[in-house]
ZALUMDO-905146 format. One record per residue (C-alpha): x, y, z. Coordinates in steps of 0.2 Angstrom, whole numbers, plus 5000, padded with zeros to 4 digits. Layout:
N
X,Y,Z $
...
END
This chain:
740
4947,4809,4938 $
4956,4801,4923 $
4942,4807,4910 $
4941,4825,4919 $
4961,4827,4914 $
4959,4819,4898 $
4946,4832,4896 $
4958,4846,4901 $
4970,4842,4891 $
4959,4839,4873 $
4953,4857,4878 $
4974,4862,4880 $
4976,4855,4862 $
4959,4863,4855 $
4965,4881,4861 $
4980,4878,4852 $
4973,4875,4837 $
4962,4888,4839 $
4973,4903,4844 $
4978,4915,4829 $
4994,4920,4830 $
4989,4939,4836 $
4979,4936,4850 $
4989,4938,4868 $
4989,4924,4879 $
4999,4921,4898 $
5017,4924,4897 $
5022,4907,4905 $
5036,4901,4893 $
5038,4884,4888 $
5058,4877,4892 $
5066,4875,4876 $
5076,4860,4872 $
5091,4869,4868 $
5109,4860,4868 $
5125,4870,4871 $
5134,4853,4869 $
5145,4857,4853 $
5139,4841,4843 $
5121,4845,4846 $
5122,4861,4834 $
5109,4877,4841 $
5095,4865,4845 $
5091,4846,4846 $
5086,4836,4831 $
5068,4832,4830 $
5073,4815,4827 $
5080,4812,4844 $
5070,4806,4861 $
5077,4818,4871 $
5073,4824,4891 $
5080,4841,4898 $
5080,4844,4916 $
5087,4863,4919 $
5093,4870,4935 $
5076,4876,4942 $
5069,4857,4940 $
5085,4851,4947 $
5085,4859,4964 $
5065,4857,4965 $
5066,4840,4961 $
5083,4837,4974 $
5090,4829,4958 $
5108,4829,4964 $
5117,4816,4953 $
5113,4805,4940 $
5103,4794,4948 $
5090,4808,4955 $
5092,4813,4937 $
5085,4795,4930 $
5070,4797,4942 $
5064,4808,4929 $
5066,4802,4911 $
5058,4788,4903 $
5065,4772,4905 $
5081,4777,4912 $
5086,4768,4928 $
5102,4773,4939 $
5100,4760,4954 $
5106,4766,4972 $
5119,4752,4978 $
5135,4744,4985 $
5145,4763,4984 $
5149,4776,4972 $
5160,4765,4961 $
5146,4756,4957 $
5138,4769,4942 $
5127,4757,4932 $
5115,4764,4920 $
5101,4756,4911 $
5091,4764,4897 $
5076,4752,4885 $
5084,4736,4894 $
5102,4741,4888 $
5115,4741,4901 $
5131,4736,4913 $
5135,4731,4931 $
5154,4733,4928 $
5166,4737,4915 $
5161,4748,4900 $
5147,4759,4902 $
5130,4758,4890 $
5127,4777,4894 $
5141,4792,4892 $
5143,4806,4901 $
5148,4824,4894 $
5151,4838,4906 $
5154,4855,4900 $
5157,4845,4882 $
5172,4834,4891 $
5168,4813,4888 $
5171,4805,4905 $
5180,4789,4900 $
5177,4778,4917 $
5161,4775,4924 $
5168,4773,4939 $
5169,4791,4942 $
5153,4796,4933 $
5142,4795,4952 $
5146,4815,4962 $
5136,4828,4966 $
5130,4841,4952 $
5135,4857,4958 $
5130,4875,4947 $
5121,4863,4935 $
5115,4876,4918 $
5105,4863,4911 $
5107,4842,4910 $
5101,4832,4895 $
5098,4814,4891 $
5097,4809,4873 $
5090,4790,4872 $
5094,4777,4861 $
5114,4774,4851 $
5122,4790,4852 $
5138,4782,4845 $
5137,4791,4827 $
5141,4807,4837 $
5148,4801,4854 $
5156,4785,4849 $
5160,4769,4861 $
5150,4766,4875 $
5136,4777,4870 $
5124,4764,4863 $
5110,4767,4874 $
5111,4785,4876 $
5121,4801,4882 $
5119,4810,4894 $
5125,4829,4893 $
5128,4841,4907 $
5131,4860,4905 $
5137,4871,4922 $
5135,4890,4921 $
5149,4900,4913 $
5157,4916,4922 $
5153,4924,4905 $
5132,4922,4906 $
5131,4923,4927 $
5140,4933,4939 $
5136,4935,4960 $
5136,4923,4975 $
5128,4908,4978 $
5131,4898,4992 $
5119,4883,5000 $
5116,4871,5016 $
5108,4856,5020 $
5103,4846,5033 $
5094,4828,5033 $
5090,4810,5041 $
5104,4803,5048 $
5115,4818,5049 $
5117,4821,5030 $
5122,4839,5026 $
5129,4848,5012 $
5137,4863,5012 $
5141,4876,4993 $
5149,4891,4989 $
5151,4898,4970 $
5159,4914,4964 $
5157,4921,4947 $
5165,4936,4941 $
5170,4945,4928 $
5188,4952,4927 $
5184,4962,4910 $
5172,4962,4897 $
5179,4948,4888 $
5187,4936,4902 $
5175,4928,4917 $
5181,4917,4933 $
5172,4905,4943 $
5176,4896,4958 $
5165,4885,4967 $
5170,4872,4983 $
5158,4859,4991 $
5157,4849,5008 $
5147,4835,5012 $
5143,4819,5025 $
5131,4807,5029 $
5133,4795,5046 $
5123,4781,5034 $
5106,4772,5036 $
5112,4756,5037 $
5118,4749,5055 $
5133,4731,5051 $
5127,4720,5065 $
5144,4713,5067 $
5150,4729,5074 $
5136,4740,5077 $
5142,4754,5067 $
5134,4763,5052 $
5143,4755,5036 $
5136,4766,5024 $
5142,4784,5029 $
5151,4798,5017 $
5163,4812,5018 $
5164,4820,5001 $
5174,4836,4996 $
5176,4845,4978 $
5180,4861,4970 $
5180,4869,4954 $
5189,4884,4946 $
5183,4889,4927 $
5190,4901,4917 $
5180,4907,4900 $
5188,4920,4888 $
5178,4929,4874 $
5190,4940,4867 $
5179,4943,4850 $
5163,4935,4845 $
5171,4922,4833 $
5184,4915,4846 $
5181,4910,4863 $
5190,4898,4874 $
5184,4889,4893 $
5194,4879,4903 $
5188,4870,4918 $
5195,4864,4933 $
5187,4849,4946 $
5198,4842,4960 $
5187,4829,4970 $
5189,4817,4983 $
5175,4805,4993 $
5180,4792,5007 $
5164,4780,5009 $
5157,4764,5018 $
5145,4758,5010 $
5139,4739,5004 $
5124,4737,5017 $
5120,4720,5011 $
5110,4709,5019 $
5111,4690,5020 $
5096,4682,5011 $
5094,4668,5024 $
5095,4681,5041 $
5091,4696,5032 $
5104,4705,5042 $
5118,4714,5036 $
5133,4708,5045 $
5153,4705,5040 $
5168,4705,5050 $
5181,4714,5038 $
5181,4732,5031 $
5172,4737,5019 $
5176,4755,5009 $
5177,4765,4994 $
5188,4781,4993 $
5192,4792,4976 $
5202,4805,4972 $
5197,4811,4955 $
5204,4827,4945 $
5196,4832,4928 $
5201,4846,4917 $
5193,4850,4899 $
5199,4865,4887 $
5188,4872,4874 $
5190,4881,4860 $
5180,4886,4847 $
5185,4899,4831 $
5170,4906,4821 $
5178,4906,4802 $
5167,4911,4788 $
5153,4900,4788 $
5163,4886,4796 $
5165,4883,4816 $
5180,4876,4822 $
5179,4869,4840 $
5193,4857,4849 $
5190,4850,4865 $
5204,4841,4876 $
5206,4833,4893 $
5215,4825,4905 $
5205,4813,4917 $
5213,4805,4933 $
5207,4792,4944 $
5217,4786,4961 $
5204,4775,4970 $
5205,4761,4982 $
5189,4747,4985 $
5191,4737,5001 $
5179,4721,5003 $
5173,4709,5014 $
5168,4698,4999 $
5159,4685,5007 $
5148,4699,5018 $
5146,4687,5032 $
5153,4689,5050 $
5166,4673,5045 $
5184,4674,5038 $
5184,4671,5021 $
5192,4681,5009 $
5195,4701,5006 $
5198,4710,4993 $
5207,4727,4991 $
5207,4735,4973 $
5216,4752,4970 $
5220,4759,4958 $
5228,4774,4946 $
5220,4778,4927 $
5226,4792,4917 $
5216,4796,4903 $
5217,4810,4888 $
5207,4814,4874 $
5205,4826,4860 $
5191,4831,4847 $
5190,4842,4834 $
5174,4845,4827 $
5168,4856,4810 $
5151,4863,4810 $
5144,4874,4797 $
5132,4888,4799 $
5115,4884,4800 $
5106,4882,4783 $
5089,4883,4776 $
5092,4868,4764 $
5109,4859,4769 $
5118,4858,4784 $
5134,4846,4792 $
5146,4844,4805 $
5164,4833,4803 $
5177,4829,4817 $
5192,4818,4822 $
5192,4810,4840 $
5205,4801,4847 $
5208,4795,4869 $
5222,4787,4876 $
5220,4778,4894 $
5231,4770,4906 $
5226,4761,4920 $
5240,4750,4931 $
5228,4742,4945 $
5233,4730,4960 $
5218,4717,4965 $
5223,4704,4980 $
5214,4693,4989 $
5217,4689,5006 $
5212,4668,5007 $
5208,4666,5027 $
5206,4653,5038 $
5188,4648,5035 $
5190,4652,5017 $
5205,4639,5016 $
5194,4627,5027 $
5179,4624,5016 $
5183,4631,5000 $
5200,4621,4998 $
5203,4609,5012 $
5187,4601,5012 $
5184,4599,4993 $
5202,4593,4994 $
5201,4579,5007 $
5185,4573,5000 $
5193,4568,4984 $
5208,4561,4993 $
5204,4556,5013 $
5218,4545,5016 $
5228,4558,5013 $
5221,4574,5019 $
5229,4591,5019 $
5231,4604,5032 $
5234,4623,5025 $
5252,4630,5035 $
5248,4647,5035 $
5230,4650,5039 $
5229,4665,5029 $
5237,4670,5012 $
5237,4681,4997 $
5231,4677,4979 $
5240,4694,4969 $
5236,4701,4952 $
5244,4715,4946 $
5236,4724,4929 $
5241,4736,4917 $
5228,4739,4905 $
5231,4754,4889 $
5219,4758,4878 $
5218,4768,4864 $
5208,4773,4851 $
5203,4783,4835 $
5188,4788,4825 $
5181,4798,4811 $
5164,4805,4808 $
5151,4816,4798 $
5133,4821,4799 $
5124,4828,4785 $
5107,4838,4786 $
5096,4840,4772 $
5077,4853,4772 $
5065,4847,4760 $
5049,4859,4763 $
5043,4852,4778 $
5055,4837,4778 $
5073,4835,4785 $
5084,4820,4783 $
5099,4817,4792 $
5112,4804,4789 $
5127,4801,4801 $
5141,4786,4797 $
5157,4787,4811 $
5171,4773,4807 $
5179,4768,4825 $
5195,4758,4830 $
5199,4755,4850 $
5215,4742,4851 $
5216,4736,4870 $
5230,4726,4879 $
5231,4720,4898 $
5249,4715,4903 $
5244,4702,4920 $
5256,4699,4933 $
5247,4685,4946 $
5258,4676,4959 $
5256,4666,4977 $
5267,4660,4989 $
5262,4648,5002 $
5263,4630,5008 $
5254,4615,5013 $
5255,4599,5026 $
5251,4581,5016 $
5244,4570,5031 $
5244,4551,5031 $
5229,4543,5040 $
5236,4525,5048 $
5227,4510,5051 $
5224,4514,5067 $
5215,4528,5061 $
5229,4542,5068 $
5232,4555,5058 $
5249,4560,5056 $
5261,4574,5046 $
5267,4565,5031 $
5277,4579,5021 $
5277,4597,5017 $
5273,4604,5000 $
5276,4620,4994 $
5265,4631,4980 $
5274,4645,4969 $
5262,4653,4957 $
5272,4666,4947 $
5262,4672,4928 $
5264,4684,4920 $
5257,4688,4901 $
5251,4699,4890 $
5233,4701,4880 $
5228,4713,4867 $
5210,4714,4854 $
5209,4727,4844 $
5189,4732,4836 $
5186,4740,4820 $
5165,4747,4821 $
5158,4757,4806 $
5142,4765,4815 $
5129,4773,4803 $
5114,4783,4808 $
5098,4789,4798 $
5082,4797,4801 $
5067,4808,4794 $
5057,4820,4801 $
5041,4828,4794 $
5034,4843,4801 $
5016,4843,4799 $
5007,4860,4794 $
4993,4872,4799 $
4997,4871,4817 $
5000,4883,4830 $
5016,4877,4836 $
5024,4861,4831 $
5022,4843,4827 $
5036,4834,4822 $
5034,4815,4817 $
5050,4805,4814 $
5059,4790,4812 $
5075,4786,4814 $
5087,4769,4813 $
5102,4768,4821 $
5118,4757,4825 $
5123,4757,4843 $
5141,4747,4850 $
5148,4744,4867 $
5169,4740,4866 $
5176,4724,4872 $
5189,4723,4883 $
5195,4712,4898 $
5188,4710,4913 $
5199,4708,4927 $
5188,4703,4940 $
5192,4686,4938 $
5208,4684,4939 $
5206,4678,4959 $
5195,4663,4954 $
5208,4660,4938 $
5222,4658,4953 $
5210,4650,4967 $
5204,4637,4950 $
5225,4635,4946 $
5229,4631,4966 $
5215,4618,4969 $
5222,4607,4948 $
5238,4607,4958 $
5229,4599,4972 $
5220,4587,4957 $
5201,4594,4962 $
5202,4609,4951 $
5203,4614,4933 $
5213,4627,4924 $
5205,4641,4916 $
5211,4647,4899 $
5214,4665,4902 $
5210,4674,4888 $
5194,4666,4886 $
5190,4669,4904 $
5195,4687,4905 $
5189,4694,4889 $
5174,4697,4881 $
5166,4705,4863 $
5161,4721,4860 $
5140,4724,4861 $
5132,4728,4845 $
5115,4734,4842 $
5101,4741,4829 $
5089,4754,4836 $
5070,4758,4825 $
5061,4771,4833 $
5046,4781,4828 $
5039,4795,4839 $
5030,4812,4839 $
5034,4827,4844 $
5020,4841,4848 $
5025,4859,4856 $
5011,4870,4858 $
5015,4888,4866 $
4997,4895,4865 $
4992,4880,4877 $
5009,4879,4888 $
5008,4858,4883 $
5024,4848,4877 $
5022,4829,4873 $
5033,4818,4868 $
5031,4801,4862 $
5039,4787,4854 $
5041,4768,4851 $
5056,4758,4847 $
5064,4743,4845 $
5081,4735,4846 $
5091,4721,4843 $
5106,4719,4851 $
5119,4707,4846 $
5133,4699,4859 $
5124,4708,4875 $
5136,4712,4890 $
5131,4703,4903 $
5139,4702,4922 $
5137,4681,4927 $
5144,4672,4943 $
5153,4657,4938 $
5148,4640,4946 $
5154,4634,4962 $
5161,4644,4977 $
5168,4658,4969 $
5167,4678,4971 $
5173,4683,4952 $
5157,4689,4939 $
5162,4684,4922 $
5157,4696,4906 $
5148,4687,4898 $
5145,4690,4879 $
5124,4685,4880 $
5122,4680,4862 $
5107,4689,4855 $
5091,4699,4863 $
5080,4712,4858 $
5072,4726,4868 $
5054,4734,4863 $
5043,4747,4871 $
5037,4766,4872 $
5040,4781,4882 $
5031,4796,4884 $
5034,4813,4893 $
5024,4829,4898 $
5026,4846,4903 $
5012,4855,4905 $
5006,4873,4913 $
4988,4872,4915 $
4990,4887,4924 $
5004,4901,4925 $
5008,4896,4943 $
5004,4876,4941 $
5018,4866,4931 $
5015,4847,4928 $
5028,4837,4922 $
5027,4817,4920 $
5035,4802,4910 $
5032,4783,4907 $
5044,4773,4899 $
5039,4753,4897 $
5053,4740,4892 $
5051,4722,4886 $
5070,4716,4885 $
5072,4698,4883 $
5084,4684,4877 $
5081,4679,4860 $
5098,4666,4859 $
5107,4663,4875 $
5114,4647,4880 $
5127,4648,4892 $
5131,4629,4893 $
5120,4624,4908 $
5103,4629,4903 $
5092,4641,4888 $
5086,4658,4893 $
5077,4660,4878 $
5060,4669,4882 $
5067,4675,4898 $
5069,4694,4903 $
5085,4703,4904 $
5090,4704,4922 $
5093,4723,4931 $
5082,4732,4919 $
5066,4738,4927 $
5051,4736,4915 $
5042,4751,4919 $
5046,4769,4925 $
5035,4781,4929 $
5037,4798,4937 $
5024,4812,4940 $
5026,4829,4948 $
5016,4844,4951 $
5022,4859,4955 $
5014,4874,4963 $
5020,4893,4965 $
5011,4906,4975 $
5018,4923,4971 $
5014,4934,4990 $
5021,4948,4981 $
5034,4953,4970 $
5049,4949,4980 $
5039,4934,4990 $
5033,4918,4985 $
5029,4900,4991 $
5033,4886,4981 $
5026,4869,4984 $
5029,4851,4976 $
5023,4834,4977 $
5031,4820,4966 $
5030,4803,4962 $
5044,4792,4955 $
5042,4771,4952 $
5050,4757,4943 $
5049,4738,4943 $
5047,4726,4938 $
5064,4721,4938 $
5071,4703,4937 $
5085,4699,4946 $
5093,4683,4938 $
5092,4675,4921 $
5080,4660,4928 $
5070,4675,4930 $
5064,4666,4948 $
5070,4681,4957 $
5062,4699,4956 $
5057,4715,4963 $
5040,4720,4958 $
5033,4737,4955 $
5039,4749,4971 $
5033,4769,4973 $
5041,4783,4981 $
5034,4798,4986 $
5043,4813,4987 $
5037,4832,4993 $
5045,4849,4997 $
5038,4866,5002 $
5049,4882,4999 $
5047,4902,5006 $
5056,4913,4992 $
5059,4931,4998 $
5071,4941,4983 $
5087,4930,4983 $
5086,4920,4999 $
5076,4900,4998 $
5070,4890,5013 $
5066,4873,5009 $
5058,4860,5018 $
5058,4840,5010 $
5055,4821,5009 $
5059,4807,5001 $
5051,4789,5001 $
5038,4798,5013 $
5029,4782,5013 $
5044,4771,5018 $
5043,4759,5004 $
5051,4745,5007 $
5061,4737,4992 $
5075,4731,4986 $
5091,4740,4973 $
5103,4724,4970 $
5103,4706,4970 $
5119,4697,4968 $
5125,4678,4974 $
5142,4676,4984 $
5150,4657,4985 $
5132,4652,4982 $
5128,4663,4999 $
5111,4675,4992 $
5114,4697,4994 $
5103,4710,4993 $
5102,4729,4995 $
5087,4739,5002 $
5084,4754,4996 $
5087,4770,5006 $
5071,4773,5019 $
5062,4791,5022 $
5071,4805,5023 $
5066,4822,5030 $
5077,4839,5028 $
5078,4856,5025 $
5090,4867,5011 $
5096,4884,5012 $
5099,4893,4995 $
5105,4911,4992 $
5112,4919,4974 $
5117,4936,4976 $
END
């Protein structure tokens, strides 16, 4: 079988070296890589690694966020756990659990500053592009593994109807409606609003309830002006809410998800970007703003068990701004470059207590307390209290930046340098209130109440770091001639940086660690060194090939790279019976591997499309006081991803047609801890769907993990008490579509 495609495929390539450029072949036209985003100029530079999935693929392929979207592209991994705070993106062996993303996200040109809100549904999607490797020339902070840019339709380029319905597995529908129109020949409207739910897959034993189930709303309104063709300015409008479940983890030990306390995730989100751009002389001007605004609230049972421990409710308010103005000039046969000045401003004020109860005070204080001291033991008065935190944390930051673009014959060099500045401060406010009874154990071996103590914690303080990053990018990239086509080999280098900041998470086990010294069994934490941690830094080498060939309908992409990362991110648990993850800054590793992808039409009514992406990410120095990972694998980052998917489309007639799809999407292996003693090994997912098209009207029929793999999304440890996630079981449904 393999040598018969191989075959096919060297027969693909010959035919298009072979075809002179007169003689007429099928009509099926290759999708061009083409990016609307305003840094990515007309077209993509040769020198990038990057995938394109455009709305067509999208709805084929049920690609309904970012994760269905990292299915897709090599080595990009979006795992499906906890709720839809809990974005983490990892791309070559590069990325985070919590905090500042490695990935950014651009819709409609607008930066999203918070990963928190980068996980809703894609909704009128025009085209989504991810570009791999540091981004941060162009894109700045938190962009060192890669972009990812989405582009929804314009009232402008589409007008009509188009509405959609879904049902699925365990009561999941969706429901869409979207309305374009244009109110003169210059000025377009859009309004779109979507509804969905799911009752969950995942049944809490404690209560026998479904803990994963979502109700999700959003709508859109996006306005787009045109008065001439060298001015034109969109604005647009989303207002989303979400009220989950979620968490299903199961206990290691029982392997049965069970806890006793409420676990949840709701989100209001509101997003509005304004775009202009001014066409003068040879010189476009564009300015992009936005306001981004987040008011969430995370409820957890943090142990997970059916036993009263500890809860924790985080909610919180972030306001966010930004603004970029950006030069480009008009496309040149010999020189070509693009300047601009970007600045943010964000505000988050967040509330974080946890709620101690009676268990938690019985064996994660009483106990390690009276062991040190059992003639004089202590009993906790109140049976359940509060460890507060209080944060406000601004940030702000500036940055220049410039790319140059030079033609030599069949050469083009590029070289990008952006000097970046982010200042961050967290002003803390952490406080209990509770009391204690010291009891005195007689010689008669009666214990009696000796004296009450009282405990006050009230601190407050204020941190602040501010990061200076001067990010360079160059690359080369030969177009190779006499053939039909293109083949584009380049190289590139690049710098790539992650920003510091503080991580906030810990503030509960900083007060837990400050109430057992005062008990004399604990220690005190230094604060700033506990909280906050260094930006990343990395270098990026890649070298790939590039070869488009129309006459054969064949597109393949292939590159190699390397990259050494410097003070790596990394989410740790502290020791002992805590709940905090500290960020950990992992002193140095390096990531190596290839990627390739394919689309291909064999056929004018056969599309193939497939991607391989292998990663080797491991420590090179890190030693975090206990034991040496040197060696080891990163943690969380699969080290191979592979996705297939044949399409098939059977035009009945011109207004009819049947459309039929089988894919395949795998990852793994992924290692779950530093020790590397934990893992999940290579797992496969096969997904099908089978439409009936008649004119503007689409039936749909699909599954998902038809094979009902079992495996595993998330491994985490919780006062030394072992948590996974299992990934979503099959899933069956159907999906109405209609654009009128």
């Amino acid at each position: 079988m393999k040598t018969k495609v191989a075959s096919i495929l060297l027969l693909s390539a010959a035919k298009c070296l072979s075809v002179a450029a007169d003689e007429v072949v099928d009509t099926v036209e290759l999708q061009s890589v083409t990016v609307t985003a305003i840094k990515g100029g007309s077209s993509v530079s040769a020198a990038a690694s990057v995938s394109t999935i455009n709305a067509a693929e999208a709805r084929r392929l049920h690609i309904e966020s970012l994760k269905g979207a990292a299915d897709v592209v090599p080595n990009m991994f979006v795992p499906d756990y906890g709720s839809r705070i809990t974005s983490s993106i990892y791309v070559r062996g590069i990325g985070a659990r919590m905090d500042q993303p490695a990935v950014g996200l651009n819709v409609d040109n607008v930066p999203f500053l918070n990963k928190d809100a980068y996980d809703f549904d894609l909704q009128d999607i025009k085209d989504l592009q991810v570009l791999r490797g540091p981004q941060s020339t162009l894109y700045g902070r938190n962009t060192m593994a890669g972009v990812v840019n989405i582009n929804t339709l314009s009232p402008l380029d589409y007008q009509g109807l188009r509405a959609m319905a879904e049902y699925g597995r365990a009561n999941t529908w969706k429901a869409g409606v979207s309305y374009y129109k244009l109110l003169s020949n210059t000025f377009g409207v859009s309004g779109s609003v979507r509804v969905g739910g799911s009752d969950g897959f995942f049944k809490n034993a404690y209560n026998g309830e479904k803990c994963d189930y979502e109700h999700s709303v959003s709508a859109r309104i996006k306005a787009q002006w045109r008065p001439s063709s060298s001015f034109s300015l969109l604005n647009t409008l989303v207002i989303s809410g979400l009220k989950q479940g979620g968490y299903p983890y199961e206990f290691v030990e029982n392997s049965t998800i069970a806890y006793n306390d409420t676990c949840s995730y709701n989100r209001l989100s509101i997003n509005d970007g304004l775009t202009m751009r001014w066409q003068a002389g040879n010189v476009l001007l564009s300015s992009i703003s936005s306001w981004q605004y987040i008011n969430d609230e995370m409820r957890l049972d943090q142990d997970f068990l059916p036993i009263d421990y500890f809860t924790l409710i985080q909610a919180k308010h972030e306001n966010a701004f930004t603004q970029d103005f950006v030069a480009a000039s008009s496309p040149s046969d010999t020189y070509s470059w693009l300047a601009g000045l970007f600045g943010f401003y964000k505000y988050l004020n967040m509330g974080a207590p946890v709620t101690f109860k009676d268990t938690g005070i019985s064996q994660l204080i009483e106990e390690h307390r009276n062991e040190a001291n059992p003639l004089f033991p202590i009993r906790w008065n109140d049976r359940e209290f509060v460890l507060a935190s209080k944060f406000i944390n601004p940030i702000f930051g500036f940055a220049a930046y410039h790319k140059s673009s030079f033609k030599l014959r069949r050469f083009t060099i590029e070289g990008a340098l952006r000097l970046d500045y982010e200042h961050a401060a967290l002003k803390y406010k952490s406080f209990t209130s509770t009391s204690y009874a010291i009891m005195q154990t007689l010689p008669s071996g009666e214990v009696q109440h000796y004296r009450d103590v009282p405990i006050l914690i009230d601190e407050a303080g204020r941190l602040s770091r501010s990061f200076w990053q001067l990010l360079p990018k160059l690359s080369a990239t030969y177009s190779v001639p006499g053939v039909d086509g293109s083949l584009d080999i380049f190289a590139s280098i690049s710098k790539g940086y992650k920003s510091g900041g503080y991580n906030t998470q810990m503030f509960s086990d900083v007060l837990q660690q400050q109430l057992m010294w005062m008990l004399g069994v604990g220690m005190q934490y230094d604060i700033n060194d506990i909280v906050s941690y260094r930006p990343e830094k990395s270098w990026n080498y890649e070298v790939g090939v590039k070869y488009n060939c129309p006459a054969a309908h064949l597109q393949v992409d292939f590159t190699l790279f390397y990259i050494d990362v410097t003070d790596q991110q990394l989410t740790m648990f502290p020791d002992g019976s805590t709940t905090g993850r500290v960020m950990a800054n992992a002193g140095k590793t390096h990531s190596f591997g290839g990627e390739i992808s394919l689309r291909w039409h064999p056929i004018k009514a056969l599309e193939v499309l497939a991607s391989y992406g292998s990663t080797t990410a491991k420590f090179r120095d890190f030693f975090d006081g206990r034991e040496q990972y040197m060696g080891k694998r990163v943690p969380y980052a699969p080290a191979n991803t592979i996705f297939g998917g044949v399409t098939y489309t059977h035009d009945i007639n011109e207004t009819q047609a049947i459309i039929a799809n089988l894919n395949l999407r795998a990852n793994g292996k992924i290692y779950w801890n530093e020790q590397n003693t934990l893992s999940q090994p290579l797992y496969a997912l096969l997904g099908a769907s089978l439409a009936y098209r008649y004119k503007d009207f689409t039936i749909e029929a699909w599954g998902k993990n038809l094979t009902n793999t079992y495996y595993h999304t998330f491994y985490f440890v919780s006062i030394g008490h072992e948590f996974v996630q299992r990934g979503k079981p099959w899933e069956i449904g159907v999906t109405l579509n209609l654009s009128i």
